[in-house]
VEXDREN-2710 file (C-alpha; in Angstrom, 1 decimal):
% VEXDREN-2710
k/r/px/py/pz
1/UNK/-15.9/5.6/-34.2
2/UNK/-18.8/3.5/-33.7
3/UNK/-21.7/4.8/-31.9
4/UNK/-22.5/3.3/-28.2
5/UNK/-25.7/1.3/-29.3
6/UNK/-24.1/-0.5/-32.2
7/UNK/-24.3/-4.2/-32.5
8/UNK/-21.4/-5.3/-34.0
9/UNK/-18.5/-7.3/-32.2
10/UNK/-15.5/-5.2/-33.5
11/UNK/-15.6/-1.6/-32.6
12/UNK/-13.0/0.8/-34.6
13/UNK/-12.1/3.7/-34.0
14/UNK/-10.1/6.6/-35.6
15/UNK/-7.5/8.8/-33.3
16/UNK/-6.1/11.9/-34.6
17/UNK/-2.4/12.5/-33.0
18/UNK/-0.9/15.7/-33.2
19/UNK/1.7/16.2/-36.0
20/UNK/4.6/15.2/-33.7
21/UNK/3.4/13.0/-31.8
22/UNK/3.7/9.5/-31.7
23/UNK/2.5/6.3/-30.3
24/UNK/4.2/3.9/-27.6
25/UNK/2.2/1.0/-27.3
26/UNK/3.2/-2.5/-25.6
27/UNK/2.1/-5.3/-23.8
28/UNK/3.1/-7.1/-20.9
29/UNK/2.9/-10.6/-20.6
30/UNK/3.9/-13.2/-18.6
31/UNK/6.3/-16.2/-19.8
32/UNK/3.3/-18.8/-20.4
33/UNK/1.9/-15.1/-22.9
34/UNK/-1.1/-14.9/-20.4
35/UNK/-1.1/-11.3/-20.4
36/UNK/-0.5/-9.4/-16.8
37/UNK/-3.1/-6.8/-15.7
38/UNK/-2.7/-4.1/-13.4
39/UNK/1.3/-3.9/-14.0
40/UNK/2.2/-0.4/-13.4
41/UNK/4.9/1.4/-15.9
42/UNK/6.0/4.3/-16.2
43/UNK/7.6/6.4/-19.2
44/UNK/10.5/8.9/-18.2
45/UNK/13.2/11.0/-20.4
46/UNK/16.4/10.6/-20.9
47/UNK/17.1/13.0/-17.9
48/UNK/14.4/11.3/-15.5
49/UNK/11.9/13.2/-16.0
50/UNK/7.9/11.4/-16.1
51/UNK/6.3/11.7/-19.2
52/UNK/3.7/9.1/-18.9
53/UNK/2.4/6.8/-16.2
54/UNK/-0.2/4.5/-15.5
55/UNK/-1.5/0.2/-15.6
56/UNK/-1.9/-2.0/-18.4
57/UNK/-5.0/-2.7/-19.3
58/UNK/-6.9/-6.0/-18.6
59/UNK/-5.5/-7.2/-21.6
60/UNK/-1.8/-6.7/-20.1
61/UNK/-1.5/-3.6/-22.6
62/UNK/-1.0/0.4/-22.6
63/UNK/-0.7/2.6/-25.0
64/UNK/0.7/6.7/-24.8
65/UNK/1.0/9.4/-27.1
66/UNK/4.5/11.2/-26.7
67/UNK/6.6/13.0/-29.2
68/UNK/9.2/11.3/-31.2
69/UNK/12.6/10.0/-29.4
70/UNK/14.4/8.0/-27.0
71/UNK/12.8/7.1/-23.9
72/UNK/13.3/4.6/-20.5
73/UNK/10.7/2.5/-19.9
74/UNK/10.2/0.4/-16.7
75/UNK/7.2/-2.0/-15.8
76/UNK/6.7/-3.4/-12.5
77/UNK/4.4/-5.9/-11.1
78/UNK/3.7/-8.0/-8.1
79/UNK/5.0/-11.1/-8.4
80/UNK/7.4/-10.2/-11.2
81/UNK/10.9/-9.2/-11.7
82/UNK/11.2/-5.6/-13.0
83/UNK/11.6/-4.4/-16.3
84/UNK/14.1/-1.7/-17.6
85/UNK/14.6/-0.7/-21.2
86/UNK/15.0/2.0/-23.7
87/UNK/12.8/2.5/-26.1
88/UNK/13.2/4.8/-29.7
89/UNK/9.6/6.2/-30.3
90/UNK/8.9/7.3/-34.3
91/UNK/12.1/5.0/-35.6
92/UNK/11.2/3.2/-38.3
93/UNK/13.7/0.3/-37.7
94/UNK/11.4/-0.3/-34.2
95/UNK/7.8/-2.0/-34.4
96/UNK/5.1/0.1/-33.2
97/UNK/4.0/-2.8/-30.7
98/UNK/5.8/-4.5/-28.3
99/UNK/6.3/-7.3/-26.1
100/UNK/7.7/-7.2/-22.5
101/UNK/8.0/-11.1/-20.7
102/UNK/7.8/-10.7/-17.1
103/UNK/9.7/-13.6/-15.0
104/UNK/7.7/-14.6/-12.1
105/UNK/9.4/-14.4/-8.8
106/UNK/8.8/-16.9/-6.2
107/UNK/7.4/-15.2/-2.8
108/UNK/9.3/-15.8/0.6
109/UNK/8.9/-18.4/2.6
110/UNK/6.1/-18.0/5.4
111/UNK/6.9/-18.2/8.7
112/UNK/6.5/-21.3/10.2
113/UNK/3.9/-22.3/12.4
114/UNK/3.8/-21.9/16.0
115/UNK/3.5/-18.3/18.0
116/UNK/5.6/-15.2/17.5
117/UNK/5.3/-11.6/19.7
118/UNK/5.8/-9.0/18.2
119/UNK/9.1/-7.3/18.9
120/UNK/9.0/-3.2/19.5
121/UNK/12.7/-2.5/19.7
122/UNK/12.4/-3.3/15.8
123/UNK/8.8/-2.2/15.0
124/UNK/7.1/1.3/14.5
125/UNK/3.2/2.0/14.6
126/UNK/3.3/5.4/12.4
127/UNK/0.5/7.6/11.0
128/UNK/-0.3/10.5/9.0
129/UNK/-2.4/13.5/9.2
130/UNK/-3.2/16.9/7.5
131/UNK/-3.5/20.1/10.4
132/UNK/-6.4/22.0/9.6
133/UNK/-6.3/20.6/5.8
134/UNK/-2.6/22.0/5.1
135/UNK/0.7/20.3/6.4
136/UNK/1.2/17.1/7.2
137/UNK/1.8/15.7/11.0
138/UNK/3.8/13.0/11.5
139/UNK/3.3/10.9/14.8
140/UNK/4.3/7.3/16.1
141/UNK/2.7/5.6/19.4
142/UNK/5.4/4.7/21.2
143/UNK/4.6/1.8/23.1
144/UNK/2.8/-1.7/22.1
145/UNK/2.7/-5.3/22.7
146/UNK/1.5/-7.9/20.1
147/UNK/1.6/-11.7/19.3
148/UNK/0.7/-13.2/16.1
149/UNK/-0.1/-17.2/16.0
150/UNK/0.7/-18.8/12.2
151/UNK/-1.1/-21.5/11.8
152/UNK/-0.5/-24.5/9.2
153/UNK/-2.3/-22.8/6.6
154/UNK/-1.3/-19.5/6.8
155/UNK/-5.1/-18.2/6.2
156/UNK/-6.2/-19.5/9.2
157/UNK/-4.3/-17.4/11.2
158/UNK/-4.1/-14.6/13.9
159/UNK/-3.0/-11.8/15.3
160/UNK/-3.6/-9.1/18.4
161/UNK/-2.1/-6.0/18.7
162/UNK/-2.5/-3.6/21.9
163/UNK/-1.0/-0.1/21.7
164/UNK/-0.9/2.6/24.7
165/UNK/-2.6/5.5/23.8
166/UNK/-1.0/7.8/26.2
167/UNK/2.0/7.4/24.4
168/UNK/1.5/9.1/21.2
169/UNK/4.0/11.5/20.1
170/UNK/4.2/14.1/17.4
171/UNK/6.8/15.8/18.9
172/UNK/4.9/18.6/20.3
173/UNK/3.7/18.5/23.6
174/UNK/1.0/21.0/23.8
175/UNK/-0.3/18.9/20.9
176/UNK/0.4/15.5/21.8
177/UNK/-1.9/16.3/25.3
178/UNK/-4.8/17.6/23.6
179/UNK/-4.7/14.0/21.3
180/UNK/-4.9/12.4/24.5
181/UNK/-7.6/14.6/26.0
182/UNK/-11.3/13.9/25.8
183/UNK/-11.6/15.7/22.5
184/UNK/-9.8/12.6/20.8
185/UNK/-8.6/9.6/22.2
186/UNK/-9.3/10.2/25.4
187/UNK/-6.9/7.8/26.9
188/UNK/-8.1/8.1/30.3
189/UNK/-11.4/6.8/29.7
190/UNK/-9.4/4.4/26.8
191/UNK/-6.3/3.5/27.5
192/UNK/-5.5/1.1/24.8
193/UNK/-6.0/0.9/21.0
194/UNK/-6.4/-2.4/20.1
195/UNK/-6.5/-4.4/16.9
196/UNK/-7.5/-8.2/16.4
197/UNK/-7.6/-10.3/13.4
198/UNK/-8.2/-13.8/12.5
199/UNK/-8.4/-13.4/8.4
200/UNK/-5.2/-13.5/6.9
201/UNK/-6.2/-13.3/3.1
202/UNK/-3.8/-13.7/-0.1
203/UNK/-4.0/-11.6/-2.7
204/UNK/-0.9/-12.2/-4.7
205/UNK/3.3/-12.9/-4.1
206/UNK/3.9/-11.5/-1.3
207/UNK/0.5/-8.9/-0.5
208/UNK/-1.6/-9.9/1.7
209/UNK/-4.8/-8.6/3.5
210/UNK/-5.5/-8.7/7.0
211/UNK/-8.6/-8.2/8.1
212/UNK/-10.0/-7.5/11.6
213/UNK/-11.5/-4.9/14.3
214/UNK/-9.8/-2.2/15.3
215/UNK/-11.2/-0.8/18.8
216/UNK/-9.9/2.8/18.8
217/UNK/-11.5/5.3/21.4
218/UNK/-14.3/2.7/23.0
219/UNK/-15.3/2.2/19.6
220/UNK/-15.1/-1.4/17.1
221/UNK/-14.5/-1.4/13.3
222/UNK/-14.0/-3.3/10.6
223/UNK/-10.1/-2.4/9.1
224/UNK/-8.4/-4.5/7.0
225/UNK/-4.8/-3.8/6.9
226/UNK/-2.7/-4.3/3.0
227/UNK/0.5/-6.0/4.1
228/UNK/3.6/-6.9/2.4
229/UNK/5.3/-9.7/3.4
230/UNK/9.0/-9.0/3.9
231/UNK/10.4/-12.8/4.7
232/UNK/12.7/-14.4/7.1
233/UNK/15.9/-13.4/9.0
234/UNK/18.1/-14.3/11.8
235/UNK/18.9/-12.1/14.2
236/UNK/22.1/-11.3/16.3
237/UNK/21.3/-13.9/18.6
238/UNK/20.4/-16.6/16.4
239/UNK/16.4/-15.9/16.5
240/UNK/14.4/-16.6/14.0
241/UNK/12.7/-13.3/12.5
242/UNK/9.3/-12.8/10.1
243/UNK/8.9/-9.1/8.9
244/UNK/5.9/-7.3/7.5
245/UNK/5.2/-3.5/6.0
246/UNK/1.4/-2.8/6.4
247/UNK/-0.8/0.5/5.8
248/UNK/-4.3/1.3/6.4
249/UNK/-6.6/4.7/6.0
250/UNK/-8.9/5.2/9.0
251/UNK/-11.2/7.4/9.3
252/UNK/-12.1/9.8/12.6
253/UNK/-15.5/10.0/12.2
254/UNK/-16.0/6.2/12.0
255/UNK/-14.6/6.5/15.5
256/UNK/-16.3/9.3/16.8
257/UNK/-13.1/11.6/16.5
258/UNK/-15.1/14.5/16.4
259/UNK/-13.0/17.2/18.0
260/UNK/-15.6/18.5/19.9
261/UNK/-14.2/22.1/21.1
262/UNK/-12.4/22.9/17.6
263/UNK/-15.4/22.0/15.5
264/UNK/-17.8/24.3/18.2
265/UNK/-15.5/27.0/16.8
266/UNK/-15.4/26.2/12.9
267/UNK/-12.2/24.3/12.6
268/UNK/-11.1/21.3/11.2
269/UNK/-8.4/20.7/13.3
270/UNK/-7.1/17.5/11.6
271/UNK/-8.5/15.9/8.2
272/UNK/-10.9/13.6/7.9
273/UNK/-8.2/10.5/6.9
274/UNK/-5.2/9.3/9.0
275/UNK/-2.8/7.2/7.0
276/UNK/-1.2/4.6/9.8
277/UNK/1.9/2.3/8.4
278/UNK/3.4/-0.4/10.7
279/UNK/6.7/-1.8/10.2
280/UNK/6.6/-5.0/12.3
281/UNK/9.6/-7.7/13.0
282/UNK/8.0/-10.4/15.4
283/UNK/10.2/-13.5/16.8
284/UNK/9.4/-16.6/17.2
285/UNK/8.7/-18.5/20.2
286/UNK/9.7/-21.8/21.4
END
């Protein structure tokens, strides 16, 4: 190989494999050949198991070593319709590069303009935690009101979000009235967590990013939210339905979730993340 400081355009380089191993290289491309970066595959067995995962490179490509034989390989990417195929490693009859052609997939249509609420008989505001850096809690707030107004172009538009803080639920109550105390949310003195958002930013199909202020615990900060885009529906009564799948990791100390008597003592009661998901259905309004 080269060293680091050398001048010259092409850069070669020798790899030494193992004596059984072999290489699995492809690349995945789109069906104008511009290649597609940041597609995620993944190599498994005949029986399922992983052998190899990862993304293609900027170039659309990825290479593995894995020992000789007959593999499944599947490449996904947003936008695209998944690929599935099997693949012999180390036959001679098969080239040692190939080509995968992704169809694109046309994203569903937005939601048309006009204001929508938010409807909670059909939504969850979830999160995740880790107790004193081992298992994982599971919680939900159980009540919340929101409207979202989609404008003509869909960037310029908003949303608002206000959730009761009192009614978080973990499904212990001993728990579930220490995260209401002062040590946490304190949702005497803050009643409501409350997000608002007027960036609605397309990244690709059917991701978005919203972007806002999340006021959690008397305190404001910057959150952006990575949202997927589920589509339209109807619903038993003939309403018109938008859905949505978005997740977010906060942080407690941005919020000044310092749990004050556990820390006095040395403990970490919860981790310093909280991964929230909300799955949202909101209705539109004449």
């Amino acid at each position: 190989m080269e060293s680091a400081g050398s001048s010259s355009p092409h850069t070669s380089a020798t790899l030494t494999l193992p004596p059984t191993a072999r290489l699995l290289s492809c690349r995945v491309l789109d069906t104008v050949h511009r290649p597609i970066r940041q597609a995620a595959f993944e190599v498994t067995d005949p029986i399922g198991r992983r052998i190899v995962s990862g993304e293609t490179d900027p170039f659309g490509g990825f290479t593995a070593a894995v020992p000789e034989g007959e593999y499944r390989l599947s490449v996904t990417a947003e936008g695209y319709t998944p690929f599935h195929g099997v693949t012999l490693v180390g036959d001679p009859a098969q080239p040692g590069t190939g080509e995968i052609i992704l169809d694109a997939v046309e994203p569903p249509i937005l939601p048309q303009p006009g204001h929508w609420e938010l409807d909670p008989t059909h939504s969850s505001i979830a999160f995740t935690a880790r107790h004193i850096g081992l298992a994982r809690i599971n919680g939900r707030f159980n009540t919340f009101a929101g409207a979202v107004r989609i404008a003509d172009r869909m960037e310029d538009s908003s949303m608002h979000v206000i959730i009761d803080a009192a009614s978080i639920d973990t499904g212990v109550r001993l728990r579930d009235d220490h995260l209401r105390s002062g040590d946490f949310l304190d949702a005497v003195r803050h009643p409501t967590v409350e997000f608002y958002s007027e960036r609605f930013i397309h990244r690709t199909g059917s991701r978005w990013a919203v972007a806002g202020a999340l006021t959690l615990h008397g305190v404001s900060r910057s959150v952006t939210l990575d949202t997927q885009y589920l589509g339209l529906g109807t619903g038993m009564e003939g309403e018109v339905r938008a859905a949505c799948r978005a997740t977010a990791e906060l942080h407690r100390e941005d919020f000044t979730l310092n749990w004050q008597s556990m820390l006095a003592h040395g403990i970490a009661a919860i981790g310093s993340s909280v991964d929230v998901t909300l799955d949202v259905q909101i209705v539109h309004k004449a």
